[in-house]
C-alpha positions as CSV (number, residue, x, y, z in Angstrom):
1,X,195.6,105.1,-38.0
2,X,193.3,107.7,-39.3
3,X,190.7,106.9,-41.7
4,X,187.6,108.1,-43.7
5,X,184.7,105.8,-44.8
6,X,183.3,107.0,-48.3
7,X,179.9,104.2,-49.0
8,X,178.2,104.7,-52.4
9,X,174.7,103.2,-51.9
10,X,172.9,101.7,-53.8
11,X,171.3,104.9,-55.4
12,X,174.7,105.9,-56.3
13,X,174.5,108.5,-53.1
14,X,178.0,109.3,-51.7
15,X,178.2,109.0,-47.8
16,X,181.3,110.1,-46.2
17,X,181.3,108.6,-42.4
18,X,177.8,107.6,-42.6
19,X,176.7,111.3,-43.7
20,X,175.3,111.9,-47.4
21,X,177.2,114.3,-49.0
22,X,174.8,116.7,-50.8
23,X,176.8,117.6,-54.2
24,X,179.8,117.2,-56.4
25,X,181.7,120.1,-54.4
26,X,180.9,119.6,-51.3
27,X,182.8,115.9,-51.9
28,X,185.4,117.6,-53.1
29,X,185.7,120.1,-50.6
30,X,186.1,116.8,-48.0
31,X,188.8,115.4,-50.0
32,X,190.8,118.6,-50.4
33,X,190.5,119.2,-46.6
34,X,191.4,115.0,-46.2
35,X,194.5,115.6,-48.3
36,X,195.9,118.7,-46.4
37,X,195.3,116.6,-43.2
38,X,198.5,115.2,-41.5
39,X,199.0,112.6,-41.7
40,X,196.9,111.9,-44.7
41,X,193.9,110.0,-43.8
42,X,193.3,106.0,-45.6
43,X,190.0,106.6,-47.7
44,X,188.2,103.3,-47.5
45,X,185.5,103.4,-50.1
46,X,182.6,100.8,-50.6
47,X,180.3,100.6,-53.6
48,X,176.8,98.7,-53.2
49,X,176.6,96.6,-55.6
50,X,173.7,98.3,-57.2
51,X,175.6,101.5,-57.4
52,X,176.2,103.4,-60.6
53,X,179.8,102.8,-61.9
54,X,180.0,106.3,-62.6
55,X,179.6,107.5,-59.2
56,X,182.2,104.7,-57.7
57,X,184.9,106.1,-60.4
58,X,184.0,109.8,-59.8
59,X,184.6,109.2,-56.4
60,X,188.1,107.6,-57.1
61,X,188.8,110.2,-59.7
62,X,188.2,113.0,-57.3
63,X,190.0,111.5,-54.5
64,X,193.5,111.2,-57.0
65,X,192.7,114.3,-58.0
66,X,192.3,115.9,-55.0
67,X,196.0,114.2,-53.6
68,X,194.9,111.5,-51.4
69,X,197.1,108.4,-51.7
70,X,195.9,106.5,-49.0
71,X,193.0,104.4,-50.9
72,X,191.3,101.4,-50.1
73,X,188.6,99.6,-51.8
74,X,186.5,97.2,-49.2
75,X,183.9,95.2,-49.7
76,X,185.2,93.3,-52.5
77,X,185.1,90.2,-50.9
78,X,181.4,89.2,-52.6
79,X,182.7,89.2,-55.7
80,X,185.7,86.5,-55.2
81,X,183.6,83.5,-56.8
């Protein structure tokens, strides 16, 4: 299966497969290309746990917007208790 790892740090900086993504567009520009792939990649995204809200929910927002249904939030596990 073909995936994509999106990490938001912990400065709220997006990394898509390790690699910091520079602006807004250029994210959006991955997931548009992402979405046209087939099939459609899963987008596992991570947030630090220091990590602006904002900038975990733009990066969901974008990826919905942008088509991809293949979403999958990891790391989640530290906050079971």
């Amino acid at each position: 299966v073909c995936s994509s790892d999106l990490d938001v740090d912990g400065n709220s900086v997006v990394n898509w497969n390790g690699k910091p993504v520079g602006s807004r567009a250029e994210l959006e520009e991955l997931l548009k290309q992402a979405a046209a792939m087939q099939p459609q990649p899963e987008l596992h995204i991570r947030s630090h746990p220091k990590a602006k809200y904002e900038a975990a929910a733009g990066v969901l927002a974008s990826a919905q917007r942008n088509g991809l249904n293949k979403l999958g939030i990891v790391g989640t596990e530290q906050f079971i208790n």
